[in-house]
SERO-4910 file (N, C-alpha, C, O; in steps of 0.05 Angstrom, whole numbers):
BEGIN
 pado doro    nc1    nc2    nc3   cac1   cac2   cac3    cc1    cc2    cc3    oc1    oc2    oc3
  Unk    A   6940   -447  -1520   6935   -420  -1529   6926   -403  -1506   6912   -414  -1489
  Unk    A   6931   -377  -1502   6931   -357  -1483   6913   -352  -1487   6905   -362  -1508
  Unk    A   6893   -334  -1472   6864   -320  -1481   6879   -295  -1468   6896   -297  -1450
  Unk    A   6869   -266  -1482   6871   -244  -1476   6847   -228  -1466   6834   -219  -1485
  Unk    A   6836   -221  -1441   6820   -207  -1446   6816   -183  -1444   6826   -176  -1423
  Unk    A   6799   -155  -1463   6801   -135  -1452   6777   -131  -1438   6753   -130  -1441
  Unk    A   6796   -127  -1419   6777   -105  -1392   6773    -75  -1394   6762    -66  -1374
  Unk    A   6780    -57  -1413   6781    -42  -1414   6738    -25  -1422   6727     -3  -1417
  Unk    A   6731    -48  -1433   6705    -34  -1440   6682    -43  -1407   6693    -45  -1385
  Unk    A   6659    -48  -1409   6633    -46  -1402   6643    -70  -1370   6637    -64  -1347
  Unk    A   6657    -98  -1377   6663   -114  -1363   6686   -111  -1342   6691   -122  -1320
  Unk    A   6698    -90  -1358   6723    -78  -1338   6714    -60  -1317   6726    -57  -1296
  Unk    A   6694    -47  -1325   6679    -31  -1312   6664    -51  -1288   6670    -51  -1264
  Unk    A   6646    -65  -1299   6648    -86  -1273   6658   -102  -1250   6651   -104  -1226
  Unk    A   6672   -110  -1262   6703   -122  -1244   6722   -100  -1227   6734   -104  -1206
  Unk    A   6720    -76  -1243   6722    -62  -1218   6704    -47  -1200   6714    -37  -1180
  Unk    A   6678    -42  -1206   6661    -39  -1186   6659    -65  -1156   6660    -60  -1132
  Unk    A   6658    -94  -1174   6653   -117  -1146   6674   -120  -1130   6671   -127  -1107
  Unk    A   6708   -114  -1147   6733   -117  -1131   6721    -97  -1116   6706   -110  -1101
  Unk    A   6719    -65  -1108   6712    -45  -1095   6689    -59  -1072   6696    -68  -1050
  Unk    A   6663    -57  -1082   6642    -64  -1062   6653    -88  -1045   6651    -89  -1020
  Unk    A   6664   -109  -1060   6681   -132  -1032   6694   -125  -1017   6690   -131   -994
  Unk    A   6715   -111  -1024   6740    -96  -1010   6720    -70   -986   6726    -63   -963
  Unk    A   6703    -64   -997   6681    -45   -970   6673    -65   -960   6686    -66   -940
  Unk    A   6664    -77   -961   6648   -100   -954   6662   -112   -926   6654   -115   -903
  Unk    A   6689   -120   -939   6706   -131   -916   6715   -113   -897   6718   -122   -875
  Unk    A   6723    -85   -902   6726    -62   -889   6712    -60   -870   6721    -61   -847
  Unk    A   6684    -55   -876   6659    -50   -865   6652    -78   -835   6642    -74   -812
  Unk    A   6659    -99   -844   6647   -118   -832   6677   -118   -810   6672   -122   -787
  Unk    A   6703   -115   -816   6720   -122   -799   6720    -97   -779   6725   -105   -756
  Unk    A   6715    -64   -779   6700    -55   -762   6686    -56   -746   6690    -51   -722
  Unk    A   6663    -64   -757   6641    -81   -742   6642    -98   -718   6631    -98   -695
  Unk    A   6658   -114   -733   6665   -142   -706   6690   -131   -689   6704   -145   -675
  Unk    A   6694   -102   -695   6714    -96   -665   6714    -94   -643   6733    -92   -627
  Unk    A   6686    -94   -640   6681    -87   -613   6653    -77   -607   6639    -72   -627
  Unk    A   6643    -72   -579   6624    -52   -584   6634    -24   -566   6622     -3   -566
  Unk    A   6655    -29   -553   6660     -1   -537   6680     12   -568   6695      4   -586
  Unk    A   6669     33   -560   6683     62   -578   6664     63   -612   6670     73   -634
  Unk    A   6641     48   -603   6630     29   -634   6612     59   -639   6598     65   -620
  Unk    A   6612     73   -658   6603     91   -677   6589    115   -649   6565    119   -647
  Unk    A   6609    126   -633   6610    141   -622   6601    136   -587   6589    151   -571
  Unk    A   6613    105   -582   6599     98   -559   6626     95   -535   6647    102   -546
  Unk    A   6629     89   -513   6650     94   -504   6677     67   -504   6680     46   -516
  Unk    A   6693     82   -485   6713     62   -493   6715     37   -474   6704     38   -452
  Unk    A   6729     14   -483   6740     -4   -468   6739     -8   -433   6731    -25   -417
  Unk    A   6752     14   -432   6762     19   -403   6735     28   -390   6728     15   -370
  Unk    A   6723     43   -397   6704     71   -388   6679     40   -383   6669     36   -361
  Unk    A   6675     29   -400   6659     -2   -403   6663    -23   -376   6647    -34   -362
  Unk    A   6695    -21   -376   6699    -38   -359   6696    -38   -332   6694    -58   -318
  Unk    A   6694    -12   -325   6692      3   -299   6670     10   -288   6668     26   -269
  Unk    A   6645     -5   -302   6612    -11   -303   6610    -25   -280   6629    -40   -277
  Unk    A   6594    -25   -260   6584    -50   -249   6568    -76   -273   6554    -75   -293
  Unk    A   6575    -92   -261   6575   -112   -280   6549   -120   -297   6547   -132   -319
  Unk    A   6520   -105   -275   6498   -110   -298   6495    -85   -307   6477    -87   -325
  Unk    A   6502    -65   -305   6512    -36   -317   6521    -43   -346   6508    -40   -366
  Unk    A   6554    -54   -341   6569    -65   -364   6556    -76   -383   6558    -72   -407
  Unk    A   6534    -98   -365   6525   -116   -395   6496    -95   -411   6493    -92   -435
  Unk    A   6487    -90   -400   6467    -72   -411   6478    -52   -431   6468    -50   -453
  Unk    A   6500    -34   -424   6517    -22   -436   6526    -38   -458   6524    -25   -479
  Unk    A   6533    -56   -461   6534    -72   -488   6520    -80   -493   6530    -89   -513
  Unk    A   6493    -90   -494   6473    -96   -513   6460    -63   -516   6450    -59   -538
  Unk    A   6459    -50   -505   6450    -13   -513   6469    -18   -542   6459    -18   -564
  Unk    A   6500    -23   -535   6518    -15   -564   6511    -29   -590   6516    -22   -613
  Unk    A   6500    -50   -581   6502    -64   -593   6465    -74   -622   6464    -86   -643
  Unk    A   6444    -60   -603   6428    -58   -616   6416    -31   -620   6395    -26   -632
  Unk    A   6432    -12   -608   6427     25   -626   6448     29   -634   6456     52   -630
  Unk    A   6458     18   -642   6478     29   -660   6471     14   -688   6485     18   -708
  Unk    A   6455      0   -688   6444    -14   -712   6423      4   -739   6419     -1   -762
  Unk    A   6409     32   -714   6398     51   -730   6412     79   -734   6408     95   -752
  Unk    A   6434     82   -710   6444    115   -701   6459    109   -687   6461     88   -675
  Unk    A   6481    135   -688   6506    129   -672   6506    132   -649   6494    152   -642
  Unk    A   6520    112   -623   6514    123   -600   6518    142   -589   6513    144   -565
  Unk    A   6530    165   -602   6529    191   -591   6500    208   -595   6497    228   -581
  Unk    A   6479    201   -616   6464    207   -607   6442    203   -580   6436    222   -567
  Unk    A   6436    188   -577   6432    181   -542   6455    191   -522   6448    200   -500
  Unk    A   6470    191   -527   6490    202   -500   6495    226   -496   6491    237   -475
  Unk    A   6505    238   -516   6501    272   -519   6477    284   -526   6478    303   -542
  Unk    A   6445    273   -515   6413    280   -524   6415    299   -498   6406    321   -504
  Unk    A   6425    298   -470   6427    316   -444   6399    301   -433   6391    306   -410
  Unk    A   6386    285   -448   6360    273   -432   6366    265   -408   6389    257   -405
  Unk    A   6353    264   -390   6355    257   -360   6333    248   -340   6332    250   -315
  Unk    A   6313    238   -360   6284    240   -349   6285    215   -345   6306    210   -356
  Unk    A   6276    195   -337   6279    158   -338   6252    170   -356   6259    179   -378
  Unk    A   6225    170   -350   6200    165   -367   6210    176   -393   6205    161   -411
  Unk    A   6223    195   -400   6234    201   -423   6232    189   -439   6215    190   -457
  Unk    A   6261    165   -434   6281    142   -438   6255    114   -446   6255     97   -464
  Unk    A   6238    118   -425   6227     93   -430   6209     94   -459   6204     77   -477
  Unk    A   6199    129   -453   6186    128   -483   6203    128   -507   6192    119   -528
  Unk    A   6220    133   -508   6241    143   -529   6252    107   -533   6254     99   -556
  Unk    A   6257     91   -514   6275     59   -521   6239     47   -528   6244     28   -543
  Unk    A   6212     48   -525   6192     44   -532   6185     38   -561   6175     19   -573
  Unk    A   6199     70   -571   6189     73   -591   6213     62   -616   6210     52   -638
  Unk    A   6232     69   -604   6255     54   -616   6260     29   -624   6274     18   -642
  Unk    A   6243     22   -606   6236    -26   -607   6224    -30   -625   6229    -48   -640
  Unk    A   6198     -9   -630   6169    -17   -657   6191     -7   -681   6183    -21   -700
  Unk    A   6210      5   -690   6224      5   -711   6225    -20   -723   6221    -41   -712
  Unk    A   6234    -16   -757   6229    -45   -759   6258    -39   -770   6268    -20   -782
  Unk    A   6268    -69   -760   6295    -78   -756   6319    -65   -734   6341    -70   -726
  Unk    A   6302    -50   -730   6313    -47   -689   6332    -76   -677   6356    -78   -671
  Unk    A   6315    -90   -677   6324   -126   -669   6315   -120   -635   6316   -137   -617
  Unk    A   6309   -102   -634   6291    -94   -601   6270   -115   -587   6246   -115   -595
  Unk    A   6279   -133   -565   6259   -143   -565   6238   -126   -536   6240   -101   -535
  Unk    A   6226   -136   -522   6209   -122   -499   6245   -127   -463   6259   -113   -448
  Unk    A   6237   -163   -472   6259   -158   -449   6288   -143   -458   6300   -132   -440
  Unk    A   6297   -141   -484   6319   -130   -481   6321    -95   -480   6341    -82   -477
  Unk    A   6291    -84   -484   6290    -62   -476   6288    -53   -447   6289    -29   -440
  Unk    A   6286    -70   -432   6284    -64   -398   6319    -63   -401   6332    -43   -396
  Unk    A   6328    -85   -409   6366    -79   -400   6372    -59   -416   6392    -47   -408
  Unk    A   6363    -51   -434   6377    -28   -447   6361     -5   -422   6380      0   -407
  Unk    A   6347      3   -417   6339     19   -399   6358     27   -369   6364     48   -357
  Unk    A   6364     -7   -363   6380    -15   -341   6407     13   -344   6411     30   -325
  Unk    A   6425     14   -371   6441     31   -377   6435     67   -382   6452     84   -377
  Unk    A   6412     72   -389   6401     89   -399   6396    104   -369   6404    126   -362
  Unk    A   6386     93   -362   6374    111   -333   6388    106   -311   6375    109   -290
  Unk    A   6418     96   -306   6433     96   -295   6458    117   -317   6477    127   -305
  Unk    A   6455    120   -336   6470    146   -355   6463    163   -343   6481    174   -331
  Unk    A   6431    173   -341   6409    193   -334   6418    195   -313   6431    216   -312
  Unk    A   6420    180   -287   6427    186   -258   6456    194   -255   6463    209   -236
  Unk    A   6476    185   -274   6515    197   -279   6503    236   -293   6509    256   -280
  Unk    A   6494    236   -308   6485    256   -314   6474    285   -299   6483    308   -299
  Unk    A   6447    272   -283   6439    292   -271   6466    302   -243   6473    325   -239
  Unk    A   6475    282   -231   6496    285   -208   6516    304   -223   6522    325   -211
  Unk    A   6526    301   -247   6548    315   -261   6533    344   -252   6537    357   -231
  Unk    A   6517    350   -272   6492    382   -265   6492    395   -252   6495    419   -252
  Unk    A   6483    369   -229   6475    386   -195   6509    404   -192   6515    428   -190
  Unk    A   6525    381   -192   6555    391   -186   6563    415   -197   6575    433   -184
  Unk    A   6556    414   -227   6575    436   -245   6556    466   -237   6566    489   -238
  Unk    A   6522    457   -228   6508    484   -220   6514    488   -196   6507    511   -190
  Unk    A   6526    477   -178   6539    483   -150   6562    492   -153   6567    508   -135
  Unk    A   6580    489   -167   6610    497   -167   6596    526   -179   6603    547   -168
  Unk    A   6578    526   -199   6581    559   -215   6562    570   -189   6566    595   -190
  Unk    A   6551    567   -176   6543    583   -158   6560    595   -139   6557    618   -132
  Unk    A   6579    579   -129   6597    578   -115   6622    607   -121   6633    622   -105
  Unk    A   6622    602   -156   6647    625   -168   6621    648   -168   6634    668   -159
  Unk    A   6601    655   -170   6585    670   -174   6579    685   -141   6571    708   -137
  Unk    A   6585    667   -125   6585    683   -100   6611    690    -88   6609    700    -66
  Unk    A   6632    687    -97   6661    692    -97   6663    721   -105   6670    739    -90
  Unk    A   6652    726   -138   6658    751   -148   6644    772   -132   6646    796   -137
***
């Protein structure tokens, strides 16, 4: 004998909420494990690869444990450029709870951060020298 069941009331309603939240679930998680370059606004592949090598790795654990509270475009597009800044700001970011921040891995995340800060300020100096430059042209 066959059993019929309707899904149409209170249970159907269920079964399709958990099919949904699994199906995110797996969505969500196969994202996740793509990578950490380009990971929720952080850079790409290439741009990673072209790190010096303890650059690189710092740069991935940076991706890899702030992007766990905020996207890495917030830190990168902040224009911060101070290292003491950075140190207070990755400080305070560690006492979060579930950060996963430990003390040593905030020195390597720093390692990235204030070598950002130093790509940063050089960009500045340059772009306020070039506009000085058109400014004494006109």
């Amino acid at each position: 004998m066959t059993r019929v069941y309707d899904l149409s009331g209170v249970w159907g309603y269920i079964l399709g909420l958990t099919i949904m939240m699994v199906g995110a679930s797996v969505g969500l998680f196969a994202v996740g494990c793509a990578g950490f370059s380009g990971r929720r606004g952080g850079w790409s592949e290439e741009r990673v690869e072209a790190l010096e090598p303890e650059v690189r790795g710092a740069y991935r654990l940076f991706a890899l444990r702030c992007s766990r509270c905020h996207t890495l475009a917030r830190p990168l597009s902040s224009g911060i450029t101070d290292p003491a800044h950075w140190r207070n700001y990755v400080d305070r970011m560690r006492r979060m709870p579930g950060s996963g921040i430990s003390a040593t891995e905030a020195k390597q995340v720093l390692v990235f951060l204030e070598y950002y800060a130093a790509q940063e300020r050089s960009k500045r100096r340059r772009n306020d020298t070039s506009a000085d430059k058109n400014i004494d042209e006109l």
